[in-house]
N, C-alpha and C positions, 0 to 999 in steps of 0.2 A: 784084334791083335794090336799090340801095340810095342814099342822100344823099352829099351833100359831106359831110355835116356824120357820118356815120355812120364812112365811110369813115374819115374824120379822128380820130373818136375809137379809132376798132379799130386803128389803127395808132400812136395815144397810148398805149394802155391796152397794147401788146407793148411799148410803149419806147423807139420812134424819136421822133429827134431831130426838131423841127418845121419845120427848112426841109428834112428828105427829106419830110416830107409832106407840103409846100407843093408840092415839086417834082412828087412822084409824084401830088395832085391833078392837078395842071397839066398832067402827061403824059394823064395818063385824061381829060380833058375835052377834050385838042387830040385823041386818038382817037376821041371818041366813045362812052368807055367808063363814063363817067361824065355824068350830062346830071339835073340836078332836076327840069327841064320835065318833059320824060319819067317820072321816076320818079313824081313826082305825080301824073300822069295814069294812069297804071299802077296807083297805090297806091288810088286813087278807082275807077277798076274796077273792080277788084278787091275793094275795100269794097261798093261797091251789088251785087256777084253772092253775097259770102260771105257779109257782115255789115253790113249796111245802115246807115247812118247819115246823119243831117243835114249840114246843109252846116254849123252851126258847128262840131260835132262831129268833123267830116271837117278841116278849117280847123286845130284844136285840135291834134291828131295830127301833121298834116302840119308844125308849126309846133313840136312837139315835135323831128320828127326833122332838124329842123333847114332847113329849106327856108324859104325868103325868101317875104314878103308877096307880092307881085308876081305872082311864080309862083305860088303857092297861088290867090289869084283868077283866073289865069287857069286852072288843072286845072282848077276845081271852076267855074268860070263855061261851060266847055266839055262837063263833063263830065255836068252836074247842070242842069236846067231850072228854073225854080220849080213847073212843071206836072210835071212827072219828081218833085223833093224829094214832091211831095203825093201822088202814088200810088204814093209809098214808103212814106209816114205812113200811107197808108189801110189799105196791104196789111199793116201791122204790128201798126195800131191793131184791125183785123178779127181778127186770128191770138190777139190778147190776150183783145178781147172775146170770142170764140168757151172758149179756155180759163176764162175766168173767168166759165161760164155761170150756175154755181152760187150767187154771189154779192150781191148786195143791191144797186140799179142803180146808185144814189150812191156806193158804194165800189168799184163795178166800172168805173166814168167815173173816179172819183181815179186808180186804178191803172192804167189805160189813156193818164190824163194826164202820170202822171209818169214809166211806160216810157217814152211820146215823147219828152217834156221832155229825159229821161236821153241819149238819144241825138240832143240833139241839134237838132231842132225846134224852126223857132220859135213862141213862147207861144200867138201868133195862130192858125197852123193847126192846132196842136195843138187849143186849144179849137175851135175853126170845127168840126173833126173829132169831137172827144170831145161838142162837144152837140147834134150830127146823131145820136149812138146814143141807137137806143131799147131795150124791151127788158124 
């Protein structure tokens, strides 16, 4: 699956002129063939089973590939809980902490905080999370 906005450029980037890819949008989306709703929803799936990420995070991508505000909160409003986001955090924030058992507890809570942070998390449950570990 892919975007409007992807399609658009893949057929920029061969050459075509922009009202055949105004046209040939327009065809793909009166089929069915093309739909953002959809592909956002898909691409969010997809994300929380391969590579987990936060809702801004997720937000951030989706907004790269070109997909409209709108739709972006509604994939990720549908897709993503705030109880779901947090035992996604948890089950990340554990795989970190467990790896970095070796390490000194202060800098092993920093480095747990800023994987989250990196993908994503907001700052609140991130810490909420990071100073429930003990250790």
């Amino acid at each position: 699956m892919r975007s409007c906005k992807e399609i658009s450029d893949k057929l920029k980037e061969k050459g075509f002129p922009q009202d055949i890819i105004r046209t040939v949008i327009k065809d793909l989306k009166r089929l069915d063939f093309l739909n953002d709703l959809n592909f956002a929803k898909a691409f969010v799936e997809s994300r929380l089973i391969h590579n987990p990420k936060g809702r801004a995070f997720l937000r951030y991508e989706l907004f790269k590939k070109g997909v409209e505000n709108k739709i972006i909160d509604e994939a990720i409003g549908e897709k993503i809980s705030a109880e779901k986001e947090e035992d996604i955090a948890q089950l990340l924030a554990e795989k970190v902490w467990q790896k970095k058992k070796n390490v000194e507890v202060m800098k092993r809570k920093a480095q747990t905080y800023n994987y989250l942070a990196r993908r994503g998390f907001p700052a609140s449950l991130v810490t909420k999370i990071v100073e429930e570990k003990k250790d």
